[in-house]
Steps between C-alpha positions, in 0.01 A plus 500: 500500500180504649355256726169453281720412182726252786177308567378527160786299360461261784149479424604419111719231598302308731235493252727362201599175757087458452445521167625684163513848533289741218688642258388824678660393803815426362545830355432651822723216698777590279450855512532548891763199499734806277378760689639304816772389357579919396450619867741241617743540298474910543533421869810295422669801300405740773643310749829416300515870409520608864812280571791702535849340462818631704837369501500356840696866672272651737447897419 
């Protein structure tokens, strides 16, 4: 995920600690929140897919 998109979520929750996010914002908050949430999770598969299991003999 990019680094803009990183800070823009930041950005999003900092402001709703000030006061009541737009409807707008929360869209877009929620948005980039599951588009996080997706690249994580992709990394997470990705990583689990590159584990190889062996029964303990060495070849």
């Amino acid at each position: 995920m990019e680094k803009s998109k990183l800070d823009r979520i930041s950005a999003l929750s900092r402001l709703s600690r000030e006061r009541a996010l737009t409807p707008e914002e929360l869209a877009e908050q929620a948005r980039l929140r599951a588009e996080y949430l997706e690249a994580v999770w992709a990394n997470f598969k990705r990583t689990l897919d590159s584990i190889e299991f062996t029964d303990g003999e060495k070849a």
